[in-house]
Every structure is written in C-alpha cells, then in structure tokens.
C-alpha angles and dihedrals in degrees: 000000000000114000128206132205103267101251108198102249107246093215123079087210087057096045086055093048098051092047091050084046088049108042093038084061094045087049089045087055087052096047094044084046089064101044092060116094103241106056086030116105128200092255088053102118112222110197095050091053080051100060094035087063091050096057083044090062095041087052097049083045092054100050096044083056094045095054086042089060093042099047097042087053089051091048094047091053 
C-alpha cells in the first residue's frame, strides 16, 4: 500500500462519510470478533451477530458510495 499524508477533507458530507465508513468497519471487526469460535460463548446469539454484520456491511456499502458520489461530483467540478 501507498500511503499518503492524511489531508483533513474540506466537505462536511465527506467527513460524515468517512466516519460512517470508519466506525461501521470498526463495528464489522467487532461483529465478525464474536461469531468465531474462540471468543464465541454458548449464550452468543448467532443469528443476531449475523444480521448485525449484515447491517455492518450495508453500512460500510453505503458510505464508499457515498464518498464515490461526492467525490465524483467535486472532481467534475
């Protein structure tokens, strides 16, 4: 990976979708943590953790294209 100094993203709409983006990975990551055997108890509730990574994923779906759209409209502009 090439990384890039962290510039501070001039739009508001931008700073929100990267801290959807962020937080719904983080949250992802902490889902996906409880479904593996391991660190999974008897009480954990599958199905829950299931959907819960679903709506993780939606979330993460929404804000890239949300940053697509934004940033597409920026560069065209």
């Amino acid at each position: 990976f090439l990384f890039l100094p962290c510039k501070k993203p001039r739009s508001e709409l931008v700073r929100t979708s990267l801290r959807l983006l962020t937080s719904s990975a983080y949250r992802l990551q902490c889902e996906c943590r409880k479904a593996l055997p391991v660190e999974s108890s008897p009480s954990t509730d599958m199905q829950l953790v299931t959907q819960q990574v679903i709506q993780c994923a939606y979330d993460i779906a929404k804000a890239a294209k949300q940053l697509v759209t934004i940033t597409t409209k920026e560069n065209n502009n």
